[in-house]
C-alpha positions in Angstrom: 0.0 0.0 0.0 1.4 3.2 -0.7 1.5 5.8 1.9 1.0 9.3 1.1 2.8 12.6 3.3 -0.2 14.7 4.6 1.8 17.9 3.8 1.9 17.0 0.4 -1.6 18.2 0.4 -0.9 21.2 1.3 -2.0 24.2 3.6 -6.0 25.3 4.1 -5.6 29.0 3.0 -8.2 31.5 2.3 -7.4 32.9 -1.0 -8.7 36.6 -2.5 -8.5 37.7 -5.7 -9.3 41.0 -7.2 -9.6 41.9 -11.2 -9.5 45.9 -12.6 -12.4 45.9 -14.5 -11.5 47.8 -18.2 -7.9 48.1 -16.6 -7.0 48.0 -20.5 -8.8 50.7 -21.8 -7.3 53.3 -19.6 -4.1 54.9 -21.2 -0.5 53.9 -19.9 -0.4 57.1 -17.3 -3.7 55.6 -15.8 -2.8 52.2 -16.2 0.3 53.0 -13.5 -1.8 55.1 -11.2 -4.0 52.1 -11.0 -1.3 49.9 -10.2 -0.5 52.2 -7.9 -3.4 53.2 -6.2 -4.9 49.0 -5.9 -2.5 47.6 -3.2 -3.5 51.3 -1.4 -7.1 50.7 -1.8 -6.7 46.9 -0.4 -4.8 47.7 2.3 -7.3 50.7 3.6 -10.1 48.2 2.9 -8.8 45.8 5.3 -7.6 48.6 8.2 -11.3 49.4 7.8 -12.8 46.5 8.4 -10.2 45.3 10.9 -8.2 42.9 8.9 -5.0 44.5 8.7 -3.2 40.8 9.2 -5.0 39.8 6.1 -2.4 42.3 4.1 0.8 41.2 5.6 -0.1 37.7 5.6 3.0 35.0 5.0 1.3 32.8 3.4 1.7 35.6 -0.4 1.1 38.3 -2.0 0.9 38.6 -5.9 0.3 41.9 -7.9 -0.6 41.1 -11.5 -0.9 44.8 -12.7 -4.6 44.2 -13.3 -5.3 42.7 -10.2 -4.2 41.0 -7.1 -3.8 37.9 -5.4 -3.6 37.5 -1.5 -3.2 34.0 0.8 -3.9 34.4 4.3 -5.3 32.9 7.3 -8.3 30.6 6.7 -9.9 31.6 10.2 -9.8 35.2 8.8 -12.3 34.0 6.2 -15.4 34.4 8.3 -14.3 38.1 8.7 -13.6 38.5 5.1 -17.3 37.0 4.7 -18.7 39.3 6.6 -17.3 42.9 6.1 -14.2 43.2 3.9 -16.3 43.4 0.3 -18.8 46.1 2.1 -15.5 48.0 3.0 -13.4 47.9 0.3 -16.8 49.4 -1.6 -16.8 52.1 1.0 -12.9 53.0 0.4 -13.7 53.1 -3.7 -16.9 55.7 -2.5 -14.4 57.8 -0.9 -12.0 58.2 -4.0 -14.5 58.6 -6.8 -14.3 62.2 -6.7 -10.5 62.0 -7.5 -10.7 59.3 -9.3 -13.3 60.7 -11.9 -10.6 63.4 -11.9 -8.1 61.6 -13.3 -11.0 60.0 -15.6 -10.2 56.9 -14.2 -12.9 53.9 -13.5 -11.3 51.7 -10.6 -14.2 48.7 -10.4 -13.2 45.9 -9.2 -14.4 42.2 -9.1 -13.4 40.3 -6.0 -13.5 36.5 -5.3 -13.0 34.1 -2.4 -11.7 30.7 -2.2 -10.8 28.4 0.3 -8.1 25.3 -0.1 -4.7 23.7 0.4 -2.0 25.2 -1.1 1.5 23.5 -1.4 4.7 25.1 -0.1 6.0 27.5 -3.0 10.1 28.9 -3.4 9.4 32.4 -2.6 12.7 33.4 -4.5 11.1 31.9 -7.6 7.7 32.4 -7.6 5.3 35.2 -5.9 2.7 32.7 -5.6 2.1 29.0 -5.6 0.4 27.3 -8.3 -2.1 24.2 -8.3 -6.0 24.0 -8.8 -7.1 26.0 -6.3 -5.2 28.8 -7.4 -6.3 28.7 -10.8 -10.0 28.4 -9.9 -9.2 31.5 -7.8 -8.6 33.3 -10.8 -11.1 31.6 -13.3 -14.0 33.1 -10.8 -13.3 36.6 -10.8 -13.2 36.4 -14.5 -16.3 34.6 -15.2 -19.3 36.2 -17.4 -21.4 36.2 -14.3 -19.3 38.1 -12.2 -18.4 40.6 -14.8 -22.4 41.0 -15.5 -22.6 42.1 -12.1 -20.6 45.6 -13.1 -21.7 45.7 -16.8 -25.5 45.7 -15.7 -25.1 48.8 -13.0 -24.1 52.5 -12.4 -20.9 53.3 -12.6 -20.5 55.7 -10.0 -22.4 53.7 -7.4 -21.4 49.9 -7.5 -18.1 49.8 -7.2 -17.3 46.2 -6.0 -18.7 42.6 -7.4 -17.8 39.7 -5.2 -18.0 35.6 -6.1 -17.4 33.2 -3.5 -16.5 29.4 -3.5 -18.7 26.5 -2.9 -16.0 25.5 -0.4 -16.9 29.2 1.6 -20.3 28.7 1.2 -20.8 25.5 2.5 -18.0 24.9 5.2 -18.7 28.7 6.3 -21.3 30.4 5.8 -23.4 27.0 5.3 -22.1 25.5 8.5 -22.8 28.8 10.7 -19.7 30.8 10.7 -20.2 33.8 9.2 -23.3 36.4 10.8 -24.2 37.0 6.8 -27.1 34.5 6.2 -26.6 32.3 2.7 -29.9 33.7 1.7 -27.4 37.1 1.1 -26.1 35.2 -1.7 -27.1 34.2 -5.1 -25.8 31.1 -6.9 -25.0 31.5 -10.4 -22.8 29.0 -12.9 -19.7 30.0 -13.7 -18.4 28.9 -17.0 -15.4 29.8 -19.1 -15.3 27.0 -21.9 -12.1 28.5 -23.8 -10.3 27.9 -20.7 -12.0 24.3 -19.9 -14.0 25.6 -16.5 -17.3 25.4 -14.9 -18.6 25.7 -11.4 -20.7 27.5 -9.2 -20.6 30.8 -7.9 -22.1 33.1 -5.2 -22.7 36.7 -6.1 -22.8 39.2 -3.8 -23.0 43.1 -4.4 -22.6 45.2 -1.1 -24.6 48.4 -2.8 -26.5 47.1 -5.7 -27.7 50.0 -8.7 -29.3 50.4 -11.8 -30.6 47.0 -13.5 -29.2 45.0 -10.4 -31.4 47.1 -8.4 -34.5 46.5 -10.6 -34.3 42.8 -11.5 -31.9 41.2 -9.3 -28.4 39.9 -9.5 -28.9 37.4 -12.2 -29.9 40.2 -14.9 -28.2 40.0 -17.6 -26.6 36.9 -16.8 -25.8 34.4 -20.1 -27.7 31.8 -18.8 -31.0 34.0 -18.6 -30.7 35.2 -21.9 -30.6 31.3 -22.8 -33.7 31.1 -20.7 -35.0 34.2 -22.1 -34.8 33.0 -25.6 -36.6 29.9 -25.2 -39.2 31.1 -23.1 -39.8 33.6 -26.4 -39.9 30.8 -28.5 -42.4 29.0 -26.4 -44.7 31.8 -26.0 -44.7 32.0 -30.0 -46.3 28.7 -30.2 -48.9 29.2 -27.4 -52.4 29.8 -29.1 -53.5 32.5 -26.3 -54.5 35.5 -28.0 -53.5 34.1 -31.6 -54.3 36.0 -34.7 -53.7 34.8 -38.8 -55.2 32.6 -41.6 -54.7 29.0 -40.1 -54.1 27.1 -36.9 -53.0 24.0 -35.9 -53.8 23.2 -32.2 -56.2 24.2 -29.7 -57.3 28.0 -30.1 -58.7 28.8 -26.7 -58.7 32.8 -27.4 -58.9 32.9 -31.3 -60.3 35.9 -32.7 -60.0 35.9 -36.4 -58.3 32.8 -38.5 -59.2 31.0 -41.4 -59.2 27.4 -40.0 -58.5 25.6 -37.2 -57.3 22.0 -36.7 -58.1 20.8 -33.5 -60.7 22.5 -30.6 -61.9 25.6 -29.2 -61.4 25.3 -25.2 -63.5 28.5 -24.3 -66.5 30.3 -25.6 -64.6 33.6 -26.8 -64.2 32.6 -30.4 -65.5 35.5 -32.7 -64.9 35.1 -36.3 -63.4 31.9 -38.3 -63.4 32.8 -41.3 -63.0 31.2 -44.6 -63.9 34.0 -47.6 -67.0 35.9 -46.7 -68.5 33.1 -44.2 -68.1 30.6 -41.6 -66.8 28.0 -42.7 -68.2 24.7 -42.2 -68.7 23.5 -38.0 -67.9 26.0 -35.4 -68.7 24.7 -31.9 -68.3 26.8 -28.5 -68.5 25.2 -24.9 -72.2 24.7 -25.3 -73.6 28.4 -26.0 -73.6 28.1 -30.5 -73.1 25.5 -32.6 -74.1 26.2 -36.7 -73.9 23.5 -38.9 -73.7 25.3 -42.1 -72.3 28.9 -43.7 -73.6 31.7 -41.6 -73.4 35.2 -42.8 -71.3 37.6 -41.0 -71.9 40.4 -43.7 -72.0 43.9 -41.4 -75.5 44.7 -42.6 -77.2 41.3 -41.4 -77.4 41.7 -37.4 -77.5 45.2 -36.2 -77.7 44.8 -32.6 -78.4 41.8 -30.1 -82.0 41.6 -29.3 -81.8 38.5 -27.4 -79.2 36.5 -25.2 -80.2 33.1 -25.5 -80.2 30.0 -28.0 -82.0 29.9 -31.4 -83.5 26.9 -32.6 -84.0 27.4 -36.2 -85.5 25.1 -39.2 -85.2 26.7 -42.1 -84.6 30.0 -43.3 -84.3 32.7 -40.6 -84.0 36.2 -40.6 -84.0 38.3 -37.0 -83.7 41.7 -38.8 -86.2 44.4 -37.1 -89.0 43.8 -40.1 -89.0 39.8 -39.9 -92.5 39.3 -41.0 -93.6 37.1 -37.8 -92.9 37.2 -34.0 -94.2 34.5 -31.1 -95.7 36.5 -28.2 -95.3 35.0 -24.6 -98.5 32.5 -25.4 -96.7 30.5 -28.1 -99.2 32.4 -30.7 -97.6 33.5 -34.1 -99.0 36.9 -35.0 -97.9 39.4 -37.9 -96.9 42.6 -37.7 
């Protein structure tokens, strides 16, 4: 049997990584004031909130110009949970003015993991490198998370956070955290020209604009898959449906040529086939005409009677029909 080291599996760390949003579309003299300004940001985020260990962890530290990547203390990760996103929003609120200054948008997506990581050379390498690490960084950079910011105000939402299944369920899940998993929504994450999927759960500390509106899954690309077949399927419902031939039940029909199937109310009005009815049309009990029936504008002017007609023969209920029976049964003319 073989045995297997324990260490080799590495350290539980708690693992945050933050993404510039647009960092690329800001000229080179922004793009260093942004690089800058981000470990500044984090840091006062973290004073804030009372997690300044978080930011001289041991465990690493890895600037990526466009981001960041932090390890620290897994039992700091109920902390993080609970008030490092809403802080590091409040520290962005503070520097708009000056940001919008320097026309600079500093928007950044945030997400938390929590896993072993292996021992790393620190002379080498900044950071150390496995699964746990890469699904770190394949979060913050899924379509979902970066929905979150696309689908908000600008000025207002300033911070988009993602956390793990592992931090959901052996956290907040398992009663660590005073934020209630109902805070959270779960959302796919998906990245197919990098070969990864899992699940996410979003969490904006001030939500604006659509997010506010609809909710933190507007926008998303699996809704507008949702939204595209519910469309379809709404095309082929017969409620309310209108043109020259149907196939189906037409429970709200009001003007087709002909129909291939059943009525399943009353509120049929015209099925028309040239100038007439065209052959059978049957109701839920209240007309049923076995023939043509006129529906010329001039041949009923207004409804004299709300009932059923019985009718042998020719018939004609215009205001000079000839004959009328009076409450005794008794024909007499007019």
């Amino acid at each position: 049997m073989i045995q297997v080291d324990t260490n080799d599996l590495g350290q539980l760390t708690g693992i945050l990584a933050v993404d510039v949003r647009r960092f690329s579309r800001h000229n080179d003299i922004q793009q260093k004031q942004i690089g800058t300004l981000l470990p500044v940001v984090l840091h006062e985020a973290a004073e804030r909130a009372g997690l300044d260990e978080i930011m001289r962890s041991t465990v690493f530290h890895a600037f990526r110009g466009d981001g960041y990547l932090i390890g620290f203390d897994p039992g700091r990760v109920t902390d993080v949970v609970d008030r490092y996103f809403d802080s590091l929003q409040a520290v962005l609120r503070c520097r708009s003015p000056e940001l919008r200054a320097a026309e600079i948008e500093l928007r950044l997506r945030v997400s938390l993991h929590l896993g072993p990581l292996q021992s790393f050379d620190k002379l080498v390498a900044d950071s150390p490198t496995g699964r746990v690490m890469v699904e770190s960084g394949r979060m913050v950079d899924a379509d979902p998370v970066r929905a979150l910011l696309d689908h908000s105000d600008p000025n207002v939402t300033l911070v988009a956070a993602v956390l793990s299944e592992e931090v959901m369920k052996n956290v907040i899940e398992a009663g660590r955290t005073a934020r209630r998993p109902s805070e959270f929504v779960a959302a796919p994450l998906r990245i197919d020209a990098k070969d990864y999927s899992g699940t996410g759960y979003l969490r904006v500390p001030v939500p604006s604009g659509d997010l506010l509106r609809y909710g933190l899954l507007y926008g998303q690309p699996e809704q507008a898959t949702d939204d595209e077949q519910d469309s379809e399927e709404r095309s082929t419902r017969s409620e309310g449906a209108g043109g020259n031939t149907f196939n189906g039940s037409a429970p709200n029909a009001r003007q087709i040529g002909y129909v291939s199937g059943g009525f399943s109310d009353n509120s049929v009005q015209n099925i028309v086939s040239g100038d007439s009815v065209h052959n059978s049309v049957s109701g839920n009990g209240n007309n049923i005409a076995g023939g043509d029936i006129n529906t010329a504008p001039h041949t009923v002017v207004d409804q004299v009677y709300s009932g059923f007609f019985n009718t042998q023969g020719d018939s004609n209920f215009g205001p000079s029909s000839g004959r009328r029976i009076n409450e005794s049964g008794v024909a007499e003319g007019r």
